[in-house]
C-alpha positions in Angstrom: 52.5 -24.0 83.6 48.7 -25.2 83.1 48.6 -27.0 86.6 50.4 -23.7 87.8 47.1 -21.3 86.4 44.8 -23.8 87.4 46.1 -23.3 90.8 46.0 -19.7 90.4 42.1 -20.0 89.8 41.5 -22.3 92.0 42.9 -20.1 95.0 41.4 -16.9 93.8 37.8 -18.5 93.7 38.0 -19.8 97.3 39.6 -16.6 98.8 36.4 -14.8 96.6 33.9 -16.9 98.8 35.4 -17.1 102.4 32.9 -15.5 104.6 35.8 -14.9 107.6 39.4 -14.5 108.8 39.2 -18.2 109.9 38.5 -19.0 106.3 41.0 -16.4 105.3 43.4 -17.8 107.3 43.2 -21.9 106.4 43.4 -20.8 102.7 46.5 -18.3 102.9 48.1 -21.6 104.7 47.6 -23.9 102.4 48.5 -21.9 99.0 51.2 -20.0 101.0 52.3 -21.7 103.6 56.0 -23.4 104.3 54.2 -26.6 102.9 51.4 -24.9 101.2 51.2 -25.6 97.3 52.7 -22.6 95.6 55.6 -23.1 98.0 55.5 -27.0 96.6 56.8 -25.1 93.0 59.2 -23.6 93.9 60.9 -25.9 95.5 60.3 -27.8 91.9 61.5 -24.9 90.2 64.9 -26.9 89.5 63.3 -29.2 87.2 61.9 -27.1 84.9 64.3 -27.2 81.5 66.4 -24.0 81.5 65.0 -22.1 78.6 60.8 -22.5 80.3 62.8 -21.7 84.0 63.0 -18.0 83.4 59.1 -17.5 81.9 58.1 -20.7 84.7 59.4 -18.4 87.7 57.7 -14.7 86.3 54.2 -16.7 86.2 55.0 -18.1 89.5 55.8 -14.5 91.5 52.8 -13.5 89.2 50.5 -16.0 90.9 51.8 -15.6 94.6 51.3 -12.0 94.1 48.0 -12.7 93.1 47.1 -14.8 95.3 48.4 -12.7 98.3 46.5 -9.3 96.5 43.3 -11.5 97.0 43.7 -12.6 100.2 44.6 -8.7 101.5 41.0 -7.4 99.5 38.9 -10.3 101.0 40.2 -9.2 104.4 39.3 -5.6 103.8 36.0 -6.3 102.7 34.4 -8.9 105.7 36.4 -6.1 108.0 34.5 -3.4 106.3 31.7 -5.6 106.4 31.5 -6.7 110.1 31.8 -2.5 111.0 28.7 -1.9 109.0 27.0 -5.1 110.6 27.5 -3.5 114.3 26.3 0.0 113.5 22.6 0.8 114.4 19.9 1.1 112.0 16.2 2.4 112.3 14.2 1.0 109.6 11.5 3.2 110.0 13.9 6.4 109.7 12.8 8.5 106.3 15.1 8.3 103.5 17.2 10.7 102.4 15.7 13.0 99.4 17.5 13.9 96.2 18.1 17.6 95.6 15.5 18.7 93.6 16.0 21.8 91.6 13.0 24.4 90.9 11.8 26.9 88.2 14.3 29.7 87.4 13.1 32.9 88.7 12.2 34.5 84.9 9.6 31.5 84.7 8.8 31.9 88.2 7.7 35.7 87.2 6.3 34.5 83.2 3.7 32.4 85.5 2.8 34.7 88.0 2.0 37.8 85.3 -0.2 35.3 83.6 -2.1 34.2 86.3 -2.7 37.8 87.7 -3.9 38.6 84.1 -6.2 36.0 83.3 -8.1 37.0 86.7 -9.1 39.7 84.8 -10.4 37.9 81.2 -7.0 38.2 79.2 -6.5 35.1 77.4 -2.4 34.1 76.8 -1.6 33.7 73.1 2.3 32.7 71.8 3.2 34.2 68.4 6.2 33.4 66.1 9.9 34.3 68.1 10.8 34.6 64.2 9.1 37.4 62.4 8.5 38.8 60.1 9.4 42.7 59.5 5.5 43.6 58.4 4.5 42.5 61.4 7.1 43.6 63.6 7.3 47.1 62.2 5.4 47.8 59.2 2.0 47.0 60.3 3.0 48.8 63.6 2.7 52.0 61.9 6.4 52.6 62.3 8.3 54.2 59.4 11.0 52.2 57.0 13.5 55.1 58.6 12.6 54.5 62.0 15.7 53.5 64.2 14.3 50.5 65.9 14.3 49.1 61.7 18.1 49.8 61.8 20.4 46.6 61.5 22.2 48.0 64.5 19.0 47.4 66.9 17.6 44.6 64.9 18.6 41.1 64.2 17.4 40.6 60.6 17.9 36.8 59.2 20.1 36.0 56.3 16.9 34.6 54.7 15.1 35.6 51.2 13.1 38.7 51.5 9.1 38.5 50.9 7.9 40.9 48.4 4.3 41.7 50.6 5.9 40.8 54.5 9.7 41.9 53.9 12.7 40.9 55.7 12.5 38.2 58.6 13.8 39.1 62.0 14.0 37.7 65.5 11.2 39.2 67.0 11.9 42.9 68.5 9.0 43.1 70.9 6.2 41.2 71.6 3.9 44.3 69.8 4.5 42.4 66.4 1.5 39.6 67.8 -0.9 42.8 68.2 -2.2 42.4 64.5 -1.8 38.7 64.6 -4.3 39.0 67.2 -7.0 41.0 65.5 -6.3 39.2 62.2 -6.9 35.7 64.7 -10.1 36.7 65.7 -11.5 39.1 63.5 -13.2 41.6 65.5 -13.6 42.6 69.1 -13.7 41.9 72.0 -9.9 41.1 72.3 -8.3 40.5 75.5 -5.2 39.4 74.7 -1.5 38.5 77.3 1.5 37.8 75.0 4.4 36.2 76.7 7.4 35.9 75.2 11.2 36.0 73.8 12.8 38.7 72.1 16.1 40.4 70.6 17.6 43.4 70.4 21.1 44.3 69.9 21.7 45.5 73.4 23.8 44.2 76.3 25.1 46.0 79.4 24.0 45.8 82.9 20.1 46.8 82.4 20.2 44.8 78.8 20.4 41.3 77.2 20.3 40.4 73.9 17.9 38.2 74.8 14.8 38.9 76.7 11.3 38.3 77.6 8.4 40.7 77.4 4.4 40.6 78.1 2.5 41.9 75.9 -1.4 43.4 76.9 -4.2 44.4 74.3 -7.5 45.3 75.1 -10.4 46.3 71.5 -13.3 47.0 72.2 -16.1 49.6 72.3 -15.2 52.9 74.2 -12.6 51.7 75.2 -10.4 54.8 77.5 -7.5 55.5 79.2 -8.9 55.2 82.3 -9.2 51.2 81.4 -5.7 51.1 80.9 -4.9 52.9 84.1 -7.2 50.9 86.0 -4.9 47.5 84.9 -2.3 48.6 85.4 -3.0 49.8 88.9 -4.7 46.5 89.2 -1.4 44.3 88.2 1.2 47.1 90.1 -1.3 45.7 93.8 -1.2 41.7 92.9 2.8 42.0 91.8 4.4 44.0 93.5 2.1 44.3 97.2 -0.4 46.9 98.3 0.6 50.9 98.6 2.4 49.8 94.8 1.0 52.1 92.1 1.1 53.1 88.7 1.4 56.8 86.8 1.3 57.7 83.3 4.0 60.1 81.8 3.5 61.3 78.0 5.6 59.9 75.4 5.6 59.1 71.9 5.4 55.6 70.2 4.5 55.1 66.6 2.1 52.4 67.4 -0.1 54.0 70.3 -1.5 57.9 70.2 -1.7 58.9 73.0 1.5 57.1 74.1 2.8 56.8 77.6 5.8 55.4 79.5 4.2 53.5 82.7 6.3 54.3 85.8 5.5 52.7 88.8 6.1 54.2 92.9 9.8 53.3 94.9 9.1 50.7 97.2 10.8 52.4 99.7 8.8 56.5 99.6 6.1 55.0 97.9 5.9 58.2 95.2 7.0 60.8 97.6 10.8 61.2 96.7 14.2 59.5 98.6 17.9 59.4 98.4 17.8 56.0 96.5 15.1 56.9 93.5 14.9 60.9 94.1 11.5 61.3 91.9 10.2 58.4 93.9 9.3 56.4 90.5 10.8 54.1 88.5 10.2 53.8 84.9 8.2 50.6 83.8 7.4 50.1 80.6 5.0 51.1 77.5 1.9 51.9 77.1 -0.7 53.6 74.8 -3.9 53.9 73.0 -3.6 51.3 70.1 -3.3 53.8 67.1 -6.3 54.1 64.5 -3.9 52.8 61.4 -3.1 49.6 63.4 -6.4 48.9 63.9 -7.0 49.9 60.3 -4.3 47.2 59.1 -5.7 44.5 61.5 -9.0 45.0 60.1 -11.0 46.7 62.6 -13.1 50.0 62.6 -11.4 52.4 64.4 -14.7 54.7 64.5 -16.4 52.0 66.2 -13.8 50.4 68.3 -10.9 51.3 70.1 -8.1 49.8 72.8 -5.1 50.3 74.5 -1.6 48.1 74.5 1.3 48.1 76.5 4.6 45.9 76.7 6.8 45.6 79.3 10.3 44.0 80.1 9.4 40.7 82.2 12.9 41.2 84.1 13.2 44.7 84.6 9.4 44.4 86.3 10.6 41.3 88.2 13.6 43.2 89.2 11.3 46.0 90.3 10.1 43.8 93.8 10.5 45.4 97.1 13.8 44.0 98.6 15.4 42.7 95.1 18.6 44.4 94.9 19.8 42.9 91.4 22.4 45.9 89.8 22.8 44.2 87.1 20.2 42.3 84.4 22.7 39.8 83.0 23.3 38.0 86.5 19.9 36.2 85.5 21.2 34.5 82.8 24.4 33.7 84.3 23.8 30.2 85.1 25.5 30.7 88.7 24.1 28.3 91.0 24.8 30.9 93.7 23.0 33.6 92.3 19.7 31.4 91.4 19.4 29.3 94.4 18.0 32.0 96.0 15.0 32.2 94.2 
């Protein structure tokens, strides 16, 4: 049996090496062959002692099968071999790149906002995506009533309330890093961008539960509305394309007076009215004059200073681009390949 593996081994080591079929063909002779030496056992096999002859002959089929296994791969693989020898090569052909993925579209539209914003002086700040409720509603001017404050808009953390800053939330809006801002640097001139994450307990085909916003605010003397239309006329041209503009329709937020909704012209009428938008507008986002009791809380004069503020939906203005036609908000964050590989 030992002479019989060492066999085994030595047959499988020279088949491993044979560069040809001539080689191929010399060795499967003389290990398989009429005369070759596996042959040589079995014609032995008779001498073996009857109780090894049984185990004797299963290692020997093992080892011819072996043997013949190695000889059939070693064929395959100088055939497979000599094919690839005779094709042509160009050495000085380029390689073959890896797919390389890219940004997804939402960060595509995060960088673009903040680079058409810091043209004009505003400076991007990040505040805490875990807030808490002062900031995100108290020092907003916003009433303990108010609906937005309800558990049923608001995720509110299972956490230990604080007796001065209240229940901690995931942040509502990107408004709640308006008075972080003026407590940050004191006093005016504030020019501030804030990009960021936030939550609301809304999903259908124009929400998600989770979002991004951009947030603008501008402090400083005589400060008017006429600033704030003048940006955002200015950012409606550099995102969206020229003939793109802004208007500003009254409405009421707890945290601005005046308050305004920002709509912004159908890329298609440009204003005048069509059968896709009928008014020819599209509703925007926020915007208002930063109220006298926020500035009051962040520590600024509101007799000397004043500003403006406005937050916006980073998708639903990415999602207002000429020739986007996206029906429904969650297909961002769908992770389809076929969807995002167009951007």
């Amino acid at each position: 049996m030992e002479e019989l593996h060492n066999l085994k081994n030595e047959a499988l080591a020279l088949i491993n090496e044979a560069k040809n079929d001539q080689e191929l063909k010399s060795l499967e002779i003389t290990f398989l062959g009429r005369k070759g030496k596996v042959n040589q056992f079995f014609k032995n096999l008779a001498q073996v002692k009857k109780q090894e002859r049984i185990r004797f002959g299963q290692l020997l089929n093992e080892s011819k099968k072996a043997i013949e296994k190695a000889l059939s791969n070693q064929k395959q693989l100088i055939a497979d071999q000599q094919a690839s020898d005779q094709q042509w090569f160009d050495i000085t052909q380029p390689g073959q790149l890896p797919a390389i993925g890219h940004l997804h579209l939402i960060t595509q539209a995060i960088r673009e906002i903040n680079t058409i914003f810091s043209q004009i002086g505003f400076i991007r700040v990040r505040y805490p995506q875990v807030e808490w409720d002062w900031y995100a509603f108290e020092s907003l001017n916003m009433p303990k009533d108010h609906p937005a404050r309800d558990e049923w808009e608001t995720f509110f953390l299972d956490t230990a309330e604080n007796q001065k800053m209240g229940k901690m939330v995931l942040t509502p809006q990107t408004s709640s890093g308006q008075v972080r801002e003026m407590e940050r640097l004191g006093q005016p001139p504030i020019r501030m961008i804030n990009i960021a994450k936030c939550h609301r307990r809304q999903q259908d085909i124009t929400h998600t539960v989770m979002f991004h916003q951009f947030e603008g605010l501008v402090i400083d003397e005589n400060i008017s509305i006429s600033h704030l239309k003048g940006v955002t006329d200015y950012f409606a041209d550099k995102f969206y394309g020229k003939g793109r503009k802004t208007r500003l329709r009254p409405f009421n937020f707890k945290f601005t007076e005046p308050s305004f909704e920002i709509d912004i012209n159908c890329p298609l009428c440009l204003g005048k009215g069509c059968k896709t938008c009928k008014s020819g507008w599209h509703e925007l986002g926020g915007a208002g004059m930063v109220h006298p009791n926020v500035l009051k809380v962040g520590g600024i004069d509101p007799s000397k200073y004043s500003g403006f503020a406005f937050g916006w939906g980073v998708e639903r203005t990415y999602l207002m681009k000429s020739g986007l036609k996206i029906d429904d908000l969650r297909l961002i964050y769908s992770n389809d390949l076929r969807f995002l590989e167009q951007f």
